[in-house]
N, C-alpha and C positions, 0 to 999 in steps of 0.2 A: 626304544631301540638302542642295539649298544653300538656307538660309533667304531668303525674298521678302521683303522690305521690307513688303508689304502683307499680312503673314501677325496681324502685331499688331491691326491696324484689321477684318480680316475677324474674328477673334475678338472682337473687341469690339462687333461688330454683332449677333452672335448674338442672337433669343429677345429680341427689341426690339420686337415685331410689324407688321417692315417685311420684306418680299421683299429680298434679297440680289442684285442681279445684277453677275457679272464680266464686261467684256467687254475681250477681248483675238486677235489672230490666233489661229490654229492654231498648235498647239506649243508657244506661250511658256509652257506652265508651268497653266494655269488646270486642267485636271484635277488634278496632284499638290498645289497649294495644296488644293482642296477636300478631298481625301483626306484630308491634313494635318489639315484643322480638324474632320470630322465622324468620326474614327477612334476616338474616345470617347462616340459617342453611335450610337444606334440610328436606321441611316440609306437610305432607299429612293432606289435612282441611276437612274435614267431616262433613257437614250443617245437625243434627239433627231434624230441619222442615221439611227437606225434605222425603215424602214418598218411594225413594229408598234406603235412606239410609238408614230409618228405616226397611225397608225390608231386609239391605244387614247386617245391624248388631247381627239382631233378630236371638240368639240363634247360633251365629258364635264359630264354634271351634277352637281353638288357634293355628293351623297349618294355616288354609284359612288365619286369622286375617294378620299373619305373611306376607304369602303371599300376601294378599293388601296390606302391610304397606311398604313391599321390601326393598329398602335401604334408607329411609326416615332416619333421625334420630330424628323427633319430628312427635307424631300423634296430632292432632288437632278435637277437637268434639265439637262443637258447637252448643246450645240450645241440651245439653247432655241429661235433664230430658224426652228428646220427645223420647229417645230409650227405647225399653223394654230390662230389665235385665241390663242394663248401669253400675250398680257397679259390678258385677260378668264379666261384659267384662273387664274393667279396674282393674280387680283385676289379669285378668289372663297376662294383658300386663306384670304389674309388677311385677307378680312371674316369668315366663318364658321368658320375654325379658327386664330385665333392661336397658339394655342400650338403649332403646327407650323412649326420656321421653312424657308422656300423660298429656295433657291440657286439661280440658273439661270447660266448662263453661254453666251457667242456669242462666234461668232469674224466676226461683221459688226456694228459698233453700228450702221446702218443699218436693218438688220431690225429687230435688238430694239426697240433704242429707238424705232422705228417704233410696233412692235407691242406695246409696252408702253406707250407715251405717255400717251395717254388718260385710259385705264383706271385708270394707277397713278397719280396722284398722290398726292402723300402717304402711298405704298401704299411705296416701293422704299427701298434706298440702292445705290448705282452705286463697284464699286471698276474701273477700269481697269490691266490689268497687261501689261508689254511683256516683251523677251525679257530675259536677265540682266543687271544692270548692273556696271560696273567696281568699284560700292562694294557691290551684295552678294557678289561671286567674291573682294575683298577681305577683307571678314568672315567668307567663308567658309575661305580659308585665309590669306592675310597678303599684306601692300603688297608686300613684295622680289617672292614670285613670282608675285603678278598684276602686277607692274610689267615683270618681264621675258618676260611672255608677250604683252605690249603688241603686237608685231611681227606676233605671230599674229592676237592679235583684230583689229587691223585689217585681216585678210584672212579670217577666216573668222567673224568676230561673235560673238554672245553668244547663238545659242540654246542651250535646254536640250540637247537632243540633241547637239549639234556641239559643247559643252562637253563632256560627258561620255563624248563617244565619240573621243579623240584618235587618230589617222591616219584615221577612217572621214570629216574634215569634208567633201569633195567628194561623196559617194556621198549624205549625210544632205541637203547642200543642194540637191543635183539630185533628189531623189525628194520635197523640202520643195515645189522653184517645182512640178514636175509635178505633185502631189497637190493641193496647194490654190490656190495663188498666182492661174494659171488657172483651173483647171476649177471651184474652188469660187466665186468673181467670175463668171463667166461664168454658171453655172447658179444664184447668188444673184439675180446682178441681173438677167437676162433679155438678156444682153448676145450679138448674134449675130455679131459678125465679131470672133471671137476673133482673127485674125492683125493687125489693127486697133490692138484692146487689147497685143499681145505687143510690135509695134512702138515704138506709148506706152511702154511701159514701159522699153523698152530705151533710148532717147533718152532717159526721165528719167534713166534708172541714169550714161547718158554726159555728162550734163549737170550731175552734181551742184553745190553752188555757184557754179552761175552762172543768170542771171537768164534765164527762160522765158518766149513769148509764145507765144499762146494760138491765135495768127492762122498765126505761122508753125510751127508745128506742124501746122496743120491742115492748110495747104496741103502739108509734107510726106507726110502722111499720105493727103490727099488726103477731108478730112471738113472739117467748118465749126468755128468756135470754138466755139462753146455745144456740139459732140461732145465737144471736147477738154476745156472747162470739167468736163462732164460724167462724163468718163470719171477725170479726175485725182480730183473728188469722191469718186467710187464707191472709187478705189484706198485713198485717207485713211479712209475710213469701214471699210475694212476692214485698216486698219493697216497696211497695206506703205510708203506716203511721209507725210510732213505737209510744210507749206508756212510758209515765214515769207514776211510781206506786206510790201513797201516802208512805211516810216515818214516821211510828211510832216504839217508842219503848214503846210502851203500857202505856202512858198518858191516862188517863181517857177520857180526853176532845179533845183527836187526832182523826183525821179522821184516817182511818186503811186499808181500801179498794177503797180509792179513785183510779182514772183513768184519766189521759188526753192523749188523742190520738195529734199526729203531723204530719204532710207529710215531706217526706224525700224534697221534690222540691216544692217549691213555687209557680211557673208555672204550675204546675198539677193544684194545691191547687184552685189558682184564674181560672184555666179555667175552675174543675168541680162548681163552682159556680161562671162559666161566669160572670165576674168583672175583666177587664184588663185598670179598670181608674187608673191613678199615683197615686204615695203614696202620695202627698200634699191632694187629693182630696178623700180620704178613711177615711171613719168611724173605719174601722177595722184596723187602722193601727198600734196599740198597741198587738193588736194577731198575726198580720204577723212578725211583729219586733221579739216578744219573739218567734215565730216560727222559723224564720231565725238564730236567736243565736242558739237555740236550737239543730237546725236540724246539723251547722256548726262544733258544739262543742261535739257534737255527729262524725260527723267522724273525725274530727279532735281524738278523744278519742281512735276511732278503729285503723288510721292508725298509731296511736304510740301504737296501742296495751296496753292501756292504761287500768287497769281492775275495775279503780271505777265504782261503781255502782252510779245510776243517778237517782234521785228522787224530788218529790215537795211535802210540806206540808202545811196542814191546819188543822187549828182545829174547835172544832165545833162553835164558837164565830166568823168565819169566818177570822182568822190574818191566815195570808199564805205567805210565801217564795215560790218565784215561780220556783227556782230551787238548788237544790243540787247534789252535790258530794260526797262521802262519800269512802273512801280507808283508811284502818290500821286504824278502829277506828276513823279516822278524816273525819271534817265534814267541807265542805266549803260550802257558801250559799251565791246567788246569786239573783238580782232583776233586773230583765229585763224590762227597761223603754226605747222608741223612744226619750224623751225628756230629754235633760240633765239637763234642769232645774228643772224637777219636781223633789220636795224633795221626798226622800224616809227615812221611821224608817223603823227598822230592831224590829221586834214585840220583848219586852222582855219574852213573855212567851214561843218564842222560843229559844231564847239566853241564858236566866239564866239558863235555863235549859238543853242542849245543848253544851253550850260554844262554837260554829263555829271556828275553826281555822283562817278564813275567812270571810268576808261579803265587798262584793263588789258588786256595781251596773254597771249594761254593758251597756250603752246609744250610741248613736249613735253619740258620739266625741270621744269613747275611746273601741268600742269592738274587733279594731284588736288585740288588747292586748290578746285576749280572745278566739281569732279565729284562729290566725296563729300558 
């Protein structure tokens, strides 16, 4: 089993008399951490998919609850967002049975945190967990050969499944977009022009680092911006992309509302735009590169609970830094190149202006630095 980075923090929240909630896509792993953590203790799992369960929760009074739970000492709720009232249930474990601690877990933070909001404050703690990263596959076996499986992961990512199932990764990530990608967004959100959404998505996947607008996408599509605003939301809420926002501080000649959308897995990324040729043989292999860092150093950020804020800039002469950091006033700034030989300038009219703490480039001789 390859150990989560967030398998420490989740042990350490236990029997604190806060509700637990994980939320992460489907697949990345949030069942077998739980496993992991309550395999010593005397534990009740309750599959939220399932329509009995959702029948058996809906509107349950805190004496029955009791009663099912009996002498468990962990409840377990799994794909939590599929109950109705779910945070008014979990609110009544933890005011009337503390000493029961409650896990729930979703694969939309949308839902839950929707439907826990409320109710819980003061009531939860929230761990977030994505698909495998370069520094746990690392730990798990060693630098040499996660460094030379690099070629792979950049074509097929880091979910659990597609990790541990070598030759099956194309069959795992076509049965991964049909199973949830879709059909779970779609009957989450209330979403009805599925063909709509599939398109979105595939223009994001073909679009990676480079900067998106909201207008013309619509008009491709043929829906309005506040659709597209919309629809890109719903995706981030449910883990498939996140978004880095233009960084100005009111420069005449800065972009101010730019946008670049990323996929949390790479493996989604190339399978919704069916391209699973190696990275020698890609055109595109300078957007997957900066995707990969990106998406990396992005949870690498979450699981040290790290709270820079993450941005890229451009101005309108087209000079663009294709990533920053910026925490206390400081500003570090980074150029994401595959080839270590290509030279990189660091534009002055973001530097002089600016002064970067920082400026380093992350090439592919030296981004564990950057990653681990």
């Amino acid at each position: 089993m390859v150990l989560r980075h967030q398998q420490n923090e989740l042990n350490s929240l236990l029997f604190k008399g806060k509700a637990i909630l994980i939320f992460g896509a489907r697949q990345v792993g949030k069942t077998s951490l739980i496993k992991h953590t309550v395999k010593d203790y005397s534990n009740l799992w309750l599959n939220g998919d399932e329509p009995d369960t959702q029948l058996l929760l809906e509107n349950i009074t805190s004496d029955r609850l009791k009663v099912i739970v009996g002498d468990h000492k962990i409840l377990v709720i799994d794909e939590a967002q599929m109950i109705e009232n779910i945070g008014l249930l979990i609110k009544r474990m933890v005011d009337n049975f503390p000493e029961i601690q409650v896990i729930a877990s979703g694969s939309s933070a949308f839902e839950l945190a929707d439907r826990t909001k409320e109710s819980m404050v003061g009531r939860k703690e929230e761990i977030q967990l994505f698909p495998f990263t370069f520094s746990e596959m690392v730990s798990h076996t060693n630098f040499v050969e996660e460094s030379r499986l690099m070629p792979h992961r950049l074509i097929y990512g880091y979910y659990p499944e597609v990790v541990t199932n070598p030759g099956k990764e194309e069959k795992i990530l076509n049965d991964l977009v049909d199973a949830f990608l879709y059909k779970d967004i779609l009957n989450l959100e209330g979403i009805k022009k599925s063909a709509t959404l599939q398109r979105l998505v595939q223009m994001l996947a073909f679009r990676i680092g480079s900067e998106i607008n909201y207008a013309s996408l619509g008009n491709d599509l043929g829906i309005n911006r506040l659709t597209v605003e919309k629809y890109i939301d719903i995706l981030e809420k449910n883990f498939i992309v996140f978004s880095l926002h233009a960084f100005s501080r009111n420069q005449d000649n800065e972009l101010k509302k730019g946008r670049k959308v990323y996929f949390w897995d790479l493996g989604l990324r190339n399978r919704i735009v069916k391209n699973f040729k190696p990275i020698e043989a890609r055109a595109d292999v300078g957007a997957i590169w900066e995707n990969f860092i990106i998406s990396e150093r992005k949870k690498k950020l979450s699981y040290d609970a790290n709270l820079a804020d993450t941005h890229f800039w451009r101005n309108r002469q087209q000079a663009e830094i294709d990533y920053l950091e910026v925490y206390n006033q400081d500003i570090n700034a980074y150029e994401i190149k595959y080839n270590p030989n290509r030279k990189v300038i660091f534009t002055k009219s973001f530097t002089k202006h600016y002064v970067p703490k920082t400026t380093q480039v992350i090439h592919n001789q030296n981004y564990w630095e950057f990653i681990i």
